[in-house]
C-alpha positions in Angstrom: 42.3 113.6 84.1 40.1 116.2 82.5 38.8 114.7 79.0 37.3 117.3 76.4 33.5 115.6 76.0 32.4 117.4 73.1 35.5 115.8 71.7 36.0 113.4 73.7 39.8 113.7 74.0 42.6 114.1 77.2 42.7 118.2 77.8 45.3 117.6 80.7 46.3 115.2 82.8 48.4 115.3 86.7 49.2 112.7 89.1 46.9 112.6 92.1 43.5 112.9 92.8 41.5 115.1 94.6 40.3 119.0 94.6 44.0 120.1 94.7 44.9 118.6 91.6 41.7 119.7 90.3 42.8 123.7 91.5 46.5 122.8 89.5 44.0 122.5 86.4 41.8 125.8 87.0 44.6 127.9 87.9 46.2 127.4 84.5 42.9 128.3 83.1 42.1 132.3 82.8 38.6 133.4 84.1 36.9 134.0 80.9 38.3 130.3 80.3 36.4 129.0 83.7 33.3 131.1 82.6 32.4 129.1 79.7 32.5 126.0 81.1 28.9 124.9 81.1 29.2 121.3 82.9 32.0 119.3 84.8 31.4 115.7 85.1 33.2 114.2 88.4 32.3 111.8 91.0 30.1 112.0 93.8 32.6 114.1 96.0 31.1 117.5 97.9 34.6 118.7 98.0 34.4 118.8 94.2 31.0 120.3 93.6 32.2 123.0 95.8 34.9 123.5 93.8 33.2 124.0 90.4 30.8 126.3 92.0 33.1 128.5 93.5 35.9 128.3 90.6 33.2 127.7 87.2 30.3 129.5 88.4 28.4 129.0 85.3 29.0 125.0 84.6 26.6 122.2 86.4 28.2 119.5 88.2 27.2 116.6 87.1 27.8 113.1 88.3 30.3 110.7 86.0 28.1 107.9 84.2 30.8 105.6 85.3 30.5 106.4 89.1 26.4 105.9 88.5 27.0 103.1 87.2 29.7 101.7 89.9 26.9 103.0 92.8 23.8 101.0 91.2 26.0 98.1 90.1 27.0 97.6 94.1 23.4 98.8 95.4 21.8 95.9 92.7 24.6 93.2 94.2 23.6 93.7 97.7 20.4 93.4 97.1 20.8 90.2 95.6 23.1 88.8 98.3 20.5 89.7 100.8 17.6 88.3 98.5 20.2 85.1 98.3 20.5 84.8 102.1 16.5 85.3 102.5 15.9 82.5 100.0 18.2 80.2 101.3 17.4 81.2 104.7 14.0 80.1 104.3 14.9 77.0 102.5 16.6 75.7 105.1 13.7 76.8 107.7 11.5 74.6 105.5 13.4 71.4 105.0 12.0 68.8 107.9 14.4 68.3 110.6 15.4 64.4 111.3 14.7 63.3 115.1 17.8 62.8 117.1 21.2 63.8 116.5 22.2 64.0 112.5 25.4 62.1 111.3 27.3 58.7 112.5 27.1 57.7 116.4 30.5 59.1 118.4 32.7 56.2 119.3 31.2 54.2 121.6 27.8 55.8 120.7 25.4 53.2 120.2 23.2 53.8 116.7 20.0 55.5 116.7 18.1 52.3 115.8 19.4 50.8 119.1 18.9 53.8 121.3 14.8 53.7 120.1 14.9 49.7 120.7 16.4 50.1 124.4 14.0 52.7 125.4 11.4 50.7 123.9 12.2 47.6 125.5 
């Protein structure tokens, strides 16, 4: 899709993605058109900055607020997964451990209390 900003309408839309459908838009356009373009927002793609410096020589590339957004909205989560783990991580390192095994005696286990008697006795 290639939206209008200034008036923030569709100027043409194709199936696909990439810098081939992106060249389907520029060829339609005439040089003097592809001149006067003074920015082109996309994502983060190298293809596509190549593209727009090679076929708008005059516009900036600039990176689409929702992709920045998408990047520091995935970059924020893992930190807080990690910061998560650490805390729980650390929570668990801190609780005191109970002597012996945890749970009920297997079958045919004796219970703890009569293990410590036995080897008292």
């Amino acid at each position: 899709m290639v939206v209008g900003h200034d008036r923030g309408c569709l100027v043409w839309a194709h199936e696909g993605t990439g810098k081939d459908v992106l060249n389907l838009f520029l060829d339609g356009l005439a040089r003097e058109q592809r001149r006067a373009m003074e920015v082109v927002a996309a994502d983060g793609a190298r293809r596509i900055g190549q593209l727009v410096k090679r076929r708008c020589p005059n516009a900036r590339w600039v990176m689409d607020p929702f992709r920045v957004v998408q990047w520091m909205n995935g970059a924020l989560d893992a930190v807080r997964c990690g910061e998560w783990d650490a805390a729980r991580a650390a929570a668990r390192a801190a609780r005191p451990r109970p002597e012996g095994k945890r749970g009920r005696p297997a079958k045919g286990e004796l219970p703890p209390e009569e293990v410590r008697a036995l080897e008292e006795e």
